[in-house]
Residue, then its C-alpha position, 0 to 999 in steps of 0.5 A: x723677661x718679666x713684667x714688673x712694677x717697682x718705684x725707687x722705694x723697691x730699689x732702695x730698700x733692697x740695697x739698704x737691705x745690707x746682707x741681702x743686697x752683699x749676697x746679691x752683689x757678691x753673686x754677681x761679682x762671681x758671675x763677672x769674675x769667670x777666671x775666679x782671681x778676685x778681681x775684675x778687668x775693664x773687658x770683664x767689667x764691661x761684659x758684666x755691665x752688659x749682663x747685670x744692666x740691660x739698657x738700649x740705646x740708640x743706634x746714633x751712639x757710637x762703639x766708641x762712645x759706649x767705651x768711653x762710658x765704660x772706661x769712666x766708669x771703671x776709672x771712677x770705682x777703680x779707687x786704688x788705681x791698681x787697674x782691676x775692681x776688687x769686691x769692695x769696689x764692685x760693690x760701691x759701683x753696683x750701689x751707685x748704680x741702683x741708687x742712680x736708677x732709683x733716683x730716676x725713677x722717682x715715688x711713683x710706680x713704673x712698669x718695666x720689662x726685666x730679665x730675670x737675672x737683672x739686679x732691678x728683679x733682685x730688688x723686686x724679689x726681695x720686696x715681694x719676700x718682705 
């Protein structure tokens, strides 16, 4: 883990940044994608999830509701309802994402933890490399 400080300029300018932001994108699809057949099920979508975004929750919420939210999630991007996320797909769920936490976080600085493989420290490393 490192310690970061970034606000929702450092997270938009990064997906904004088109060919950095498809080479990381595409990084992390292959990383999901293990088997390497193109697409990703909801099990290795979840997994991923789990890898790209480190979040905590309380232990209050149940497994239950945790894949509820995955599901949603997998459903909503899922656009031609073949049961599996291509690229493109992969892609506006990760852009979604990012730009859901950007707007969370709002203009002014946050300090935040991140693992050195989580999208936020992408964005972090493409804003020192500007």
């Amino acid at each position: 883990m490192s310690v970061a400080v970034l606000d929702s300029k450092t997270v938009t300018r990064f997906v904004e940044a088109k060919e950095a932001f498809k080479k990381c994108v595409e990084k992390y699809f292959k990383m999901v994608d293990s088997n390497g057949n193109g697409v990703i099920c909801r099990r290795k979508l979840r997994e991923g999830l789990d890898l790209l975004f480190t979040v905590e929750h309380e232990s209050t919420v149940s497994k239950e509701d945790i894949d509820n939210f995955h599901c949603m999630i997998f459903d909503k991007f899922d656009e031609d309802r073949n049961g599996k996320l291509d690229l493109y797909e992969f892609a506006a769920l990760v852009k979604e994402i990012m730009m859901a936490m950007a707007r969370g976080m709002g203009s002014l600085p946050v300090i935040v933890a991140l693992d050195q493989d989580s999208l936020l420290m992408m964005a972090v490393q493409h804003e020192i490399g500007s």
